[in-house]
LONU-809067 format. One record per residue (C-alpha): x, y, z; residue in one letter; residue number from 1. Coordinates in pm, 1 decimal, always signed. Example, Ala and Ser with C-alpha at 12.3 -4.5 7.8 and 13.67 -1.06 7.14 Angstrom:
<rs>
<r><X>+1230.0</X><Y>-450.0</Y><Z>+780.0</Z><type>a</type><seq>1</seq></r>
<r><X>+1367.0</X><Y>-106.0</Y><Z>+714.0</Z><type>s</type><seq>2</seq></r>
</rs>
This chain:
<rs>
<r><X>+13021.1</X><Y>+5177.3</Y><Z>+15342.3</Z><type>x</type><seq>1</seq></r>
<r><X>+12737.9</X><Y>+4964.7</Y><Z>+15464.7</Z><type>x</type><seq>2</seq></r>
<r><X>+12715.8</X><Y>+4740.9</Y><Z>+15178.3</Z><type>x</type><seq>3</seq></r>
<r><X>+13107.3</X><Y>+4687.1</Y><Z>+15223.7</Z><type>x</type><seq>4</seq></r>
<r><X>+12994.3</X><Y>+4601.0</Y><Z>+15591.0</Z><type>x</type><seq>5</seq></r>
<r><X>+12737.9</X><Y>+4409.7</Y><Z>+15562.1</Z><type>x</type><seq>6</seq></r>
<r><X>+12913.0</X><Y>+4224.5</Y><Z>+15267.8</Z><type>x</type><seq>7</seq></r>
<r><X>+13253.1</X><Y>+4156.3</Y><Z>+15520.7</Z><type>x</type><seq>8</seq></r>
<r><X>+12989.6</X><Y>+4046.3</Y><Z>+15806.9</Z><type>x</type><seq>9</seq></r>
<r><X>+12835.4</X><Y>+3765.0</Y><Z>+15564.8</Z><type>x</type><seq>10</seq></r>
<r><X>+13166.2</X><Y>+3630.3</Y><Z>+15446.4</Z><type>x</type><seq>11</seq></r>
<r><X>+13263.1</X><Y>+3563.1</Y><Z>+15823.9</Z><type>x</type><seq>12</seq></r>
<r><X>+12954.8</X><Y>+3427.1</Y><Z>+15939.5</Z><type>x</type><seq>13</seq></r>
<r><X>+12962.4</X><Y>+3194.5</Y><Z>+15589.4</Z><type>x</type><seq>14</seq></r>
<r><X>+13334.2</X><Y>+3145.9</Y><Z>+15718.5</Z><type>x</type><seq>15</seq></r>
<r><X>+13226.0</X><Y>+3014.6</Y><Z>+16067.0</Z><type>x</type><seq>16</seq></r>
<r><X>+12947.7</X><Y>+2796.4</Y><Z>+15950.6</Z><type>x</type><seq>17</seq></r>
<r><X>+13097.1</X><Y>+2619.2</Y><Z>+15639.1</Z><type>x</type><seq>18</seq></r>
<r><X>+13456.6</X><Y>+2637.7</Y><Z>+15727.1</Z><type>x</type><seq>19</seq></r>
<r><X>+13504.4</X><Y>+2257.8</Y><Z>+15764.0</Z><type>x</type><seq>20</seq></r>
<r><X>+13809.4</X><Y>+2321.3</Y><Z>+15927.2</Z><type>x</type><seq>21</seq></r>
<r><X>+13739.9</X><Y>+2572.5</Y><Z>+16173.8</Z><type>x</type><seq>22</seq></r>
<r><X>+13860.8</X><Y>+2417.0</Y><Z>+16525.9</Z><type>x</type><seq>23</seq></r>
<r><X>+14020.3</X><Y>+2192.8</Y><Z>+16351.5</Z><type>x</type><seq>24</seq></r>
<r><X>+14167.3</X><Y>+1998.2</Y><Z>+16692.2</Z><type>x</type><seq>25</seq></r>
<r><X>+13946.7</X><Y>+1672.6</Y><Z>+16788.5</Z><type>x</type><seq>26</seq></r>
<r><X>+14039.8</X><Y>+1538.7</Y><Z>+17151.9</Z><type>x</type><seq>27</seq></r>
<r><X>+13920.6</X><Y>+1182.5</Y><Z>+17061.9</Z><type>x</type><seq>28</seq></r>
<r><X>+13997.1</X><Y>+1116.7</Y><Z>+17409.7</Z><type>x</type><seq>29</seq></r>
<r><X>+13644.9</X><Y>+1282.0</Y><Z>+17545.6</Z><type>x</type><seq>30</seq></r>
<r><X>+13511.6</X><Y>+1314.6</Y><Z>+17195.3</Z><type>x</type><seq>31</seq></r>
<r><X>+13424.1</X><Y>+1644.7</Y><Z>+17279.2</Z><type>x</type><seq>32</seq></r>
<r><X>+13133.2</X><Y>+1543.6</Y><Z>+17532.0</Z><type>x</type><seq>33</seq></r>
<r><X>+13115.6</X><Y>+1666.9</Y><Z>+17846.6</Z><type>x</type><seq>34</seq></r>
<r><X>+12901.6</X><Y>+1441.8</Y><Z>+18085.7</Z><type>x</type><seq>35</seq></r>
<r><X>+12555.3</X><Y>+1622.2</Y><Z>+18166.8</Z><type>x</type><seq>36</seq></r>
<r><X>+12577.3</X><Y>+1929.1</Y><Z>+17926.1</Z><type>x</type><seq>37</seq></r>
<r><X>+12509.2</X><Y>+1936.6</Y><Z>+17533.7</Z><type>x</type><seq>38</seq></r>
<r><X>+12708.4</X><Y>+1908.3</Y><Z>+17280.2</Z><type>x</type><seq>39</seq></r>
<r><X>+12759.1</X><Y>+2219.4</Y><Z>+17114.8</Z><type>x</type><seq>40</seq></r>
<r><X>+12903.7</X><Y>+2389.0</Y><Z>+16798.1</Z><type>x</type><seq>41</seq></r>
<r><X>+12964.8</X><Y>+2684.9</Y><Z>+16594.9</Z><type>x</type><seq>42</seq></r>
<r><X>+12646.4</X><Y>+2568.7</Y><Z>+16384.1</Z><type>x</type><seq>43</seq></r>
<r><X>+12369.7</X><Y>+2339.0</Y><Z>+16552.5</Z><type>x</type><seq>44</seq></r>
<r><X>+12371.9</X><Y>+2055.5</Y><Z>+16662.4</Z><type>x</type><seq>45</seq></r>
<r><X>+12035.4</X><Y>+1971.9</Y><Z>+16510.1</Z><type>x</type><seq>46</seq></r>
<r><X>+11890.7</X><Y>+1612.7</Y><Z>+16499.8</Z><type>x</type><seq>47</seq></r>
<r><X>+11814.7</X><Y>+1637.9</Y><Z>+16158.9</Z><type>x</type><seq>48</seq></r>
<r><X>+11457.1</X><Y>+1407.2</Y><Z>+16225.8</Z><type>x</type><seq>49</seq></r>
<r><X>+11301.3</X><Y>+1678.0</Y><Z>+16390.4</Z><type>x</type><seq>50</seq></r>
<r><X>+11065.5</X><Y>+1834.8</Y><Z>+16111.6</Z><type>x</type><seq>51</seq></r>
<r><X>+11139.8</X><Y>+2190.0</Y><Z>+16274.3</Z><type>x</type><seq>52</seq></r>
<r><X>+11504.0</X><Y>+2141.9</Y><Z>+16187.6</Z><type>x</type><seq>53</seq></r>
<r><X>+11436.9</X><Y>+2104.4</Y><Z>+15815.4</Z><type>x</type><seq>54</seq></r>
<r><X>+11627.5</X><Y>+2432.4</Y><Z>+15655.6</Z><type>x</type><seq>55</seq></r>
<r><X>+11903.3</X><Y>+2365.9</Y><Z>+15908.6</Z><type>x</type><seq>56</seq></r>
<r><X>+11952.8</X><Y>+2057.0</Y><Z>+15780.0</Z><type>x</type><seq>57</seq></r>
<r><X>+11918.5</X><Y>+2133.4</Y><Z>+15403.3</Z><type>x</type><seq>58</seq></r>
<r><X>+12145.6</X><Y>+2372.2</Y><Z>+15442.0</Z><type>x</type><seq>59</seq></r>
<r><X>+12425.2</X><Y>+2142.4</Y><Z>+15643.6</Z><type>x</type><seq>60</seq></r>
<r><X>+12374.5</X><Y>+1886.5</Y><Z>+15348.1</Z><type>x</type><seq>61</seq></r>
<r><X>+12339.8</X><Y>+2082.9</Y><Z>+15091.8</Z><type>x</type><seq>62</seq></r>
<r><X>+12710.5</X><Y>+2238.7</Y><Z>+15203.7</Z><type>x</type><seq>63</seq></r>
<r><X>+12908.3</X><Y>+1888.5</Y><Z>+15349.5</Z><type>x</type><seq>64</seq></r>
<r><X>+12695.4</X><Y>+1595.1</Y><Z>+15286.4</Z><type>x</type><seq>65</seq></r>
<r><X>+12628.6</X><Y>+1597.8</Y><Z>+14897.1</Z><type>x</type><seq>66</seq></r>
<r><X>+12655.1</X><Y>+1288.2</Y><Z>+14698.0</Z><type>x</type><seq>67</seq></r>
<r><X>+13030.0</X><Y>+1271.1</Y><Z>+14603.0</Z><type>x</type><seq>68</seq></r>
<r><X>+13090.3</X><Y>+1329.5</Y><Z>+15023.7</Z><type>x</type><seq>69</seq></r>
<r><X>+12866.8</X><Y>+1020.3</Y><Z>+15073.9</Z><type>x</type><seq>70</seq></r>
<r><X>+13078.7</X><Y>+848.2</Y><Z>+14799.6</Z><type>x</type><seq>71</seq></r>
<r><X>+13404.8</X><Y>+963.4</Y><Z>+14965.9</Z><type>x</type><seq>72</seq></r>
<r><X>+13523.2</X><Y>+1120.5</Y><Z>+14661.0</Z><type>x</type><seq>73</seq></r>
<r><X>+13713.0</X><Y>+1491.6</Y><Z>+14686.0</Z><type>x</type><seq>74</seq></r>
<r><X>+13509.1</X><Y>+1740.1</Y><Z>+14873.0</Z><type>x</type><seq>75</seq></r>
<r><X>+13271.9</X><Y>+2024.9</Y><Z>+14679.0</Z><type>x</type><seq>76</seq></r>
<r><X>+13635.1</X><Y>+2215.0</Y><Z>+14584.3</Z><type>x</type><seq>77</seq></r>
<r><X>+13778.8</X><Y>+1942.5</Y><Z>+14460.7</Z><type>x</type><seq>78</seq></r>
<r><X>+14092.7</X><Y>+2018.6</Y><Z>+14681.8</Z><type>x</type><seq>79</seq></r>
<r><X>+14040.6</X><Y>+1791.9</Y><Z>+14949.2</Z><type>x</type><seq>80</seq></r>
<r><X>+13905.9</X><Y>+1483.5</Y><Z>+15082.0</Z><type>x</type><seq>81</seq></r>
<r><X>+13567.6</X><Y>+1353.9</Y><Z>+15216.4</Z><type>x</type><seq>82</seq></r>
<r><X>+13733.8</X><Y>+1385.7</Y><Z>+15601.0</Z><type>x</type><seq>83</seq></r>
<r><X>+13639.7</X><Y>+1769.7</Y><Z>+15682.1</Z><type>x</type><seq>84</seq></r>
<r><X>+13306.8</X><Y>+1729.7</Y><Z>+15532.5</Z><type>x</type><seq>85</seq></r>
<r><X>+13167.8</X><Y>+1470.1</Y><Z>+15681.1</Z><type>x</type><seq>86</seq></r>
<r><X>+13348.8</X><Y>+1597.1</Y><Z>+16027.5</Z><type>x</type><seq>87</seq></r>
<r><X>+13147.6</X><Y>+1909.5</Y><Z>+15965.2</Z><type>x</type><seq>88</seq></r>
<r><X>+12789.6</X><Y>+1743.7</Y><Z>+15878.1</Z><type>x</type><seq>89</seq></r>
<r><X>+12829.4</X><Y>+1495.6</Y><Z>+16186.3</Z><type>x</type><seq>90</seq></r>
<r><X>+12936.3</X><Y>+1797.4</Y><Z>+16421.6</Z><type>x</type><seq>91</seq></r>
<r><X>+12622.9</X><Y>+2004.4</Y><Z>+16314.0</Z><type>x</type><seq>92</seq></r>
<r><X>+12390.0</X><Y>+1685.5</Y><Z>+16273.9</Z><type>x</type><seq>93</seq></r>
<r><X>+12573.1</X><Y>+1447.4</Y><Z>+16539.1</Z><type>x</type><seq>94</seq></r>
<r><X>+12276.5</X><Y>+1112.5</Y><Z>+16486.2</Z><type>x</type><seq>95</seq></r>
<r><X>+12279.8</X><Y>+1178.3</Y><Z>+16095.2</Z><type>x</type><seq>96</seq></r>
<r><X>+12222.0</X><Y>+800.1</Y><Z>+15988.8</Z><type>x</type><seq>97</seq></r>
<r><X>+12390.8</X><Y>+841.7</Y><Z>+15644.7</Z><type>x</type><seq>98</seq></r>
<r><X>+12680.9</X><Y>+1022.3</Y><Z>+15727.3</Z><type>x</type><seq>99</seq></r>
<r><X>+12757.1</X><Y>+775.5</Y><Z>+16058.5</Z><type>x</type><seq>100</seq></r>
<r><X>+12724.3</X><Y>+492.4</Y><Z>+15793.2</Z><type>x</type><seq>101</seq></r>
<r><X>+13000.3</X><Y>+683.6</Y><Z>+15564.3</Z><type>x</type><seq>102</seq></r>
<r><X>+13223.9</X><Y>+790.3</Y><Z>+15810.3</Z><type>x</type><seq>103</seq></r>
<r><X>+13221.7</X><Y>+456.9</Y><Z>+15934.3</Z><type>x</type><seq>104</seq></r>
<r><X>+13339.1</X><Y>+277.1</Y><Z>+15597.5</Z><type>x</type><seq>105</seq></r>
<r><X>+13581.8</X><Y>+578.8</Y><Z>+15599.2</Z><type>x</type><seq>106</seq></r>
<r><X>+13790.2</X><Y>+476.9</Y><Z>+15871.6</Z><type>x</type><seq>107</seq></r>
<r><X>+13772.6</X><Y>+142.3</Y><Z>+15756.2</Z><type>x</type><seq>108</seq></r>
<r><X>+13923.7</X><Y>+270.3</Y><Z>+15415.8</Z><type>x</type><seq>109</seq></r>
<r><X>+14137.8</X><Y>+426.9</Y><Z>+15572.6</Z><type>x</type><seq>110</seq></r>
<r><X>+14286.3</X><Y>+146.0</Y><Z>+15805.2</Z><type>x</type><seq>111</seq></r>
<r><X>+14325.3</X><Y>-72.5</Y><Z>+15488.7</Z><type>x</type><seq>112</seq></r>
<r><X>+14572.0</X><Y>+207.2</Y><Z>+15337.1</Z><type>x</type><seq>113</seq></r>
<r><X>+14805.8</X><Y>+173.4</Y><Z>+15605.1</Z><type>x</type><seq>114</seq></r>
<r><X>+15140.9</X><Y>-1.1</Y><Z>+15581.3</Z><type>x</type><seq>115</seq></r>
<r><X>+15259.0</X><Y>-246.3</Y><Z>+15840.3</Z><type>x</type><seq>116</seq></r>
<r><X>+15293.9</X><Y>-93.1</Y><Z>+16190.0</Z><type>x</type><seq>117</seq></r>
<r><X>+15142.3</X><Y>+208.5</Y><Z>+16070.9</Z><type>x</type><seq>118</seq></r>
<r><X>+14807.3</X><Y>+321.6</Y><Z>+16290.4</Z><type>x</type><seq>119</seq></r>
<r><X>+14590.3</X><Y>+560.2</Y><Z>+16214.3</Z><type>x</type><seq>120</seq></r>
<r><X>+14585.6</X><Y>+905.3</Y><Z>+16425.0</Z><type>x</type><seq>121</seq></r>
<r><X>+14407.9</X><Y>+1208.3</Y><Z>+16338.1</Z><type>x</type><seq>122</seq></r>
<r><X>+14383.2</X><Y>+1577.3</Y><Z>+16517.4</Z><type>x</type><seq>123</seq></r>
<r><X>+14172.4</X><Y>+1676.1</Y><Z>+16281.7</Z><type>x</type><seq>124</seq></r>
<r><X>+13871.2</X><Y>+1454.3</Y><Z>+16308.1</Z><type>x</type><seq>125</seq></r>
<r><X>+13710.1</X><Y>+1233.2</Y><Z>+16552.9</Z><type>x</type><seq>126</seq></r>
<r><X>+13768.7</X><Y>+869.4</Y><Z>+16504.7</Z><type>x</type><seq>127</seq></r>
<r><X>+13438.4</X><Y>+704.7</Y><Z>+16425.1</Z><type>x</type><seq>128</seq></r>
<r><X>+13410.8</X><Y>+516.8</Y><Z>+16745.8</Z><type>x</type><seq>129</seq></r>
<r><X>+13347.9</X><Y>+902.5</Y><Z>+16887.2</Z><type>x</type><seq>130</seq></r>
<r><X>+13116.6</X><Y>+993.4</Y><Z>+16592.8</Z><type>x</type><seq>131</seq></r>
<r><X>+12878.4</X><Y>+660.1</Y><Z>+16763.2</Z><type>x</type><seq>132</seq></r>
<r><X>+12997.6</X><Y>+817.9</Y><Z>+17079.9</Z><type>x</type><seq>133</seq></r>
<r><X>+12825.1</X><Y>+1165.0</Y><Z>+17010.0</Z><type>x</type><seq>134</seq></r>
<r><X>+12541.8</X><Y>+1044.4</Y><Z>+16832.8</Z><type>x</type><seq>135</seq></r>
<r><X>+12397.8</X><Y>+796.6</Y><Z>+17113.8</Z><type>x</type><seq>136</seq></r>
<r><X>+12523.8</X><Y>+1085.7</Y><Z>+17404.5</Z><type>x</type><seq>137</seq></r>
<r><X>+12331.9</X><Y>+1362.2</Y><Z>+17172.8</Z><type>x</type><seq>138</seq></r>
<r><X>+11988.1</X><Y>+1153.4</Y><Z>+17114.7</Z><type>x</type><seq>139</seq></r>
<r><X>+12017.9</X><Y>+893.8</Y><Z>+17362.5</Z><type>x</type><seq>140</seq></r>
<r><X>+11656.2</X><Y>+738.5</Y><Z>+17233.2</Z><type>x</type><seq>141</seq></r>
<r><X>+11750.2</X><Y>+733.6</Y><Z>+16890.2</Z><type>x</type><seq>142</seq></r>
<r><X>+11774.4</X><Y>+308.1</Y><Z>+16801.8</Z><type>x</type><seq>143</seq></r>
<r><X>+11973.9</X><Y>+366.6</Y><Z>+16456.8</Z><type>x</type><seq>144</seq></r>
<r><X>+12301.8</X><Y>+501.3</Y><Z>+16638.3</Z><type>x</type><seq>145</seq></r>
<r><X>+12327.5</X><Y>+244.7</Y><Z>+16790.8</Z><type>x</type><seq>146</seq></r>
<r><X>+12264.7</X><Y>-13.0</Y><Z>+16502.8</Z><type>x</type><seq>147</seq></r>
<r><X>+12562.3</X><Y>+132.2</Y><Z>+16287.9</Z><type>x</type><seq>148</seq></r>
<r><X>+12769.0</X><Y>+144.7</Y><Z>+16582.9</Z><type>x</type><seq>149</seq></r>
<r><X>+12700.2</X><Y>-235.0</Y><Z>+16602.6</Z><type>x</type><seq>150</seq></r>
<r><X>+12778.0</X><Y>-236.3</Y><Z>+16228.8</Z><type>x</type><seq>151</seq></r>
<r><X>+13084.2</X><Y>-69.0</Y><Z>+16273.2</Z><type>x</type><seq>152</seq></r>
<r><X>+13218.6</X><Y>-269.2</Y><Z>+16587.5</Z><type>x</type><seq>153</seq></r>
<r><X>+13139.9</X><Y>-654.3</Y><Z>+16377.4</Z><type>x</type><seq>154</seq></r>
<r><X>+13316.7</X><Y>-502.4</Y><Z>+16085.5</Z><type>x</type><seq>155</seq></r>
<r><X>+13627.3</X><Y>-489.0</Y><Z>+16312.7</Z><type>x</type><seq>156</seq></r>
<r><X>+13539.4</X><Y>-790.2</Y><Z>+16476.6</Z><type>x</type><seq>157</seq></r>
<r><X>+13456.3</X><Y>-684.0</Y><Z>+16817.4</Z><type>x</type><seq>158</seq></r>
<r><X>+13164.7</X><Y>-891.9</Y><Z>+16839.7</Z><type>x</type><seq>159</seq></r>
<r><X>+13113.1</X><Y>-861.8</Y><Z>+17188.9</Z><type>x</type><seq>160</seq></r>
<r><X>+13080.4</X><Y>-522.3</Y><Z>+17210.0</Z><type>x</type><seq>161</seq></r>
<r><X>+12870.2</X><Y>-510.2</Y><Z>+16860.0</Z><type>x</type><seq>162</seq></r>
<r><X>+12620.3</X><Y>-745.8</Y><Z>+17049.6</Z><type>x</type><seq>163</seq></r>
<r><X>+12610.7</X><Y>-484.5</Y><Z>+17312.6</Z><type>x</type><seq>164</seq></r>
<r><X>+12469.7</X><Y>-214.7</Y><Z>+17094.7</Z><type>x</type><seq>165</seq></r>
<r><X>+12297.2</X><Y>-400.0</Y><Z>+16839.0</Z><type>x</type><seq>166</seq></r>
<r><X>+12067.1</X><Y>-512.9</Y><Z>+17185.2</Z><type>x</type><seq>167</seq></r>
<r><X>+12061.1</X><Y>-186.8</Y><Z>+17306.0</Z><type>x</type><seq>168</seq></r>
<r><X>+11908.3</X><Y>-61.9</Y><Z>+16946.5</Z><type>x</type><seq>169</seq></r>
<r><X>+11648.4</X><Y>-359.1</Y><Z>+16983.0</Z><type>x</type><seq>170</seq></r>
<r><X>+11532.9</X><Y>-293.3</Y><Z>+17313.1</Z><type>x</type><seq>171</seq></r>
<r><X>+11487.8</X><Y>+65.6</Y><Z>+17205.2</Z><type>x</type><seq>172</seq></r>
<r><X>+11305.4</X><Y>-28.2</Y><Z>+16884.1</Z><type>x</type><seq>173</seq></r>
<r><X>+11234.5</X><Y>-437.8</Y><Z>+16882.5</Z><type>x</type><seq>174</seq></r>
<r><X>+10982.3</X><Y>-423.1</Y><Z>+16552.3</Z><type>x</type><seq>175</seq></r>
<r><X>+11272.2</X><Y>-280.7</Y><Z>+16359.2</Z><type>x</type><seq>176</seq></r>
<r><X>+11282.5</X><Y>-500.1</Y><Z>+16058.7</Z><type>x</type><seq>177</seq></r>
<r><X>+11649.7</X><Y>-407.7</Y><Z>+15990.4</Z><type>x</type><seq>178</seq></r>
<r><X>+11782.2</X><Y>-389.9</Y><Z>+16369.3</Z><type>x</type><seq>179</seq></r>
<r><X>+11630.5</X><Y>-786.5</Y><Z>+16371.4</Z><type>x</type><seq>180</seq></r>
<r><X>+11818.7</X><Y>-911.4</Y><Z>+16059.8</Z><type>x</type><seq>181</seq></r>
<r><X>+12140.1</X><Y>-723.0</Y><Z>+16154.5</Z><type>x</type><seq>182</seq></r>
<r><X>+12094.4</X><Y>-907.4</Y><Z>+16484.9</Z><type>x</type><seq>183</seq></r>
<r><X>+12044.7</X><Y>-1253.6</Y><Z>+16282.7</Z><type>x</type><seq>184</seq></r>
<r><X>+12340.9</X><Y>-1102.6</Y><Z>+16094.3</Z><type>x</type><seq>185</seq></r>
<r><X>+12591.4</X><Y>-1116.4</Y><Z>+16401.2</Z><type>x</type><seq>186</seq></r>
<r><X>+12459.9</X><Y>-1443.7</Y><Z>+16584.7</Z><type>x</type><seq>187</seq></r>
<r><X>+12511.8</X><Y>-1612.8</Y><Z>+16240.2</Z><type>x</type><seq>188</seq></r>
<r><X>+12911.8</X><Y>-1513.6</Y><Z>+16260.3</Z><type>x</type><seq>189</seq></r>
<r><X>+12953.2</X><Y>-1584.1</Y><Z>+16664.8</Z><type>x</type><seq>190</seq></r>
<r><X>+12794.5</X><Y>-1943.4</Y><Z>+16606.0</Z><type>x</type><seq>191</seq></r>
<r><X>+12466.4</X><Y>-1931.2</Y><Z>+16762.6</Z><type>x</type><seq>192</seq></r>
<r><X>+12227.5</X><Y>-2024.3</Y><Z>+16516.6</Z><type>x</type><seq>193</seq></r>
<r><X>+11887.4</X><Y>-2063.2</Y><Z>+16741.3</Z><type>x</type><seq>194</seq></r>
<r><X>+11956.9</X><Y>-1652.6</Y><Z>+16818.4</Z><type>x</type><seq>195</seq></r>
<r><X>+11971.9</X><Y>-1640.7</Y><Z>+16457.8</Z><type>x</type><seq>196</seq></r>
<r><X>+11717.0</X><Y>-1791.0</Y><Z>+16315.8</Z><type>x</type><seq>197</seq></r>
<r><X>+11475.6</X><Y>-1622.6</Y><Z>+16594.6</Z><type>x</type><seq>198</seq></r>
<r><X>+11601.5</X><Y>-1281.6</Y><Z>+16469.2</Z><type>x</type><seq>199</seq></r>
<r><X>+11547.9</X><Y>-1376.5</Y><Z>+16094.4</Z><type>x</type><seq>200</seq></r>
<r><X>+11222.8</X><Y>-1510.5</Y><Z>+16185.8</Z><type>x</type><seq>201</seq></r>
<r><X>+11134.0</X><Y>-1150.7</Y><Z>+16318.1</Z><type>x</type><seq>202</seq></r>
<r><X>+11307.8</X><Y>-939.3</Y><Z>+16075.0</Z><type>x</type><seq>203</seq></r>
<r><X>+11119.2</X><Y>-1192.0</Y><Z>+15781.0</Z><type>x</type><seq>204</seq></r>
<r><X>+10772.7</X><Y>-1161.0</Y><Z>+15947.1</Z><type>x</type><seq>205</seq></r>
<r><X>+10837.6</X><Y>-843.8</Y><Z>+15914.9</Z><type>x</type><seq>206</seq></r>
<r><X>+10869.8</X><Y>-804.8</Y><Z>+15573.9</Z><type>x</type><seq>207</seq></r>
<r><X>+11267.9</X><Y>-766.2</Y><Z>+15554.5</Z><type>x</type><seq>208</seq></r>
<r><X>+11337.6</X><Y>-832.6</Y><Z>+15143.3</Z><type>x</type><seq>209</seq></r>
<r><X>+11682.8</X><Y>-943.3</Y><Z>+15167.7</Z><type>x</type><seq>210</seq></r>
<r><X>+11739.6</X><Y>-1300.3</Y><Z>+15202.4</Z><type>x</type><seq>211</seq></r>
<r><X>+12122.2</X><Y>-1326.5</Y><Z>+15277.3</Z><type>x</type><seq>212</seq></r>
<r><X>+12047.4</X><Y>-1406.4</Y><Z>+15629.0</Z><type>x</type><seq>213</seq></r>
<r><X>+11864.9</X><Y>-1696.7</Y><Z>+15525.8</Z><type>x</type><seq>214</seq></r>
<r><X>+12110.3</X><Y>-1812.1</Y><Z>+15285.6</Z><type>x</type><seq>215</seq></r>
<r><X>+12354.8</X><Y>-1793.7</Y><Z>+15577.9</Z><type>x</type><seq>216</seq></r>
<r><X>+12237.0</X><Y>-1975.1</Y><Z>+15853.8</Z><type>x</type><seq>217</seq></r>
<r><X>+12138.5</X><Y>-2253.6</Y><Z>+15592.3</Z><type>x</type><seq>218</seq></r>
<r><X>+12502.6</X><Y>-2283.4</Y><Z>+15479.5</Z><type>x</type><seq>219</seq></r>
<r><X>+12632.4</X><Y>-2293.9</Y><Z>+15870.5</Z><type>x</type><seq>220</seq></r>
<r><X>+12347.5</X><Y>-2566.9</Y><Z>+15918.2</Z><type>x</type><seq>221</seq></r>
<r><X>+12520.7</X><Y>-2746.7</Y><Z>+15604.1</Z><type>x</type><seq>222</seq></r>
<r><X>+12864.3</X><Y>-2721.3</Y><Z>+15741.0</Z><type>x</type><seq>223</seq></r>
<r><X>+12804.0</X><Y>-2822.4</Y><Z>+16087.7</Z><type>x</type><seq>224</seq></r>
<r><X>+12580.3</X><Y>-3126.5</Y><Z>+15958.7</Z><type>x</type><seq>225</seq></r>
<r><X>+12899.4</X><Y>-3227.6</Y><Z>+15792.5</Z><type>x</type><seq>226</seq></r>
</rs>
């Protein structure tokens, strides 16, 4: 009888933790935060940096954020989609850099698969503005955040508003090699070029390999020589 027991008590705590679904209703409104208190979930949240975190983490991963998730193929069951997973990871692991990034070119995946006059409204998710939202409210000092929130916002061409957090990640972290060329990045598509080229200048001093924001700003210096 206590085997049976025991057995019955795993299978719902297993249930709780790696349900993906479990409370499956997102208010996107709030995106779940509540000014001045934590976030909080059935697992976590963790910030998966912290070295004390480490089997916590492993075992969030190991359960929602494998490779084919990141890929946003079919979840580990093959009987879904990427969605509850990576819900799942970035409830118990809310400033996980790699799933933000994925859930991010999610949405966007999922906004080019609608038809005219269609938009896109989920219960059973939050939308990936509120994924940013959670991540910056849950580790307010964390510079990355706010980087792939910038990366998300000039993908939909709010470039105002990418500005905004691309400088916020700066000022938290200005030696950041990548926050400097995604900086150059932006300037480069709202037209100033001399806050472009400083930020390349930075993120190349730095060491930054790629060289497609050089090759940029020398093509907008071509065409506006013209």
């Amino acid at each position: 009888m206590k085997t049976t027991y025991y057995a019955l008590l795993a299978i719902s705590i297993f249930t709780v933790l790696f349900s993906p679904n479990a409370t499956a209703f997102r208010d996107n409104e709030t995106c779940g935060i509540i000014s001045g208190a934590p976030l909080t979930n059935s697992y976590g949240p963790f910030d998966f940096r912290n070295p004390n975190n480490k089997d916590n983490v492993h075992l969030v991963l190991g359960a929602h954020f494998k490779k084919n998730i990141e890929r946003l193929e079919s979840s580990k069951s093959g009987k879904g989609t990427a969605h509850g997973d990576l819900d799942y990871t970035l409830r118990a692991l809310p400033n996980h850099h790699r799933a933000l990034y994925a859930v991010s070119t999610l949405e966007r995946r999922d906004l080019k698969q609608l038809q005219p006059g269609e938009t896109l409204r989920r219960t059973n998710m939050y939308t990936a503005a509120c994924y940013f939202k959670r991540a910056i409210y849950f580790r307010p000092k964390d510079p990355i955040p706010y980087m792939l929130y910038g990366i998300h916002l000039k993908y939909l061409n709010n470039l105002s508003l990418a500005e905004n957090y691309y400088l916020q990640a700066y000022e938290l972290d200005p030696k950041n090699p990548e926050i400097q060329y995604n900086l150059g990045l932006l300037y480069v598509e709202i037209g100033d070029l001399k806050q472009a080229k400083h930020f390349a200048k930075l993120a190349y001093d730095n060491g930054y390999p790629l060289l497609g924001l050089k090759h940029k700003i020398e093509k907008k210096e071509t065409e506006q020589s013209k």
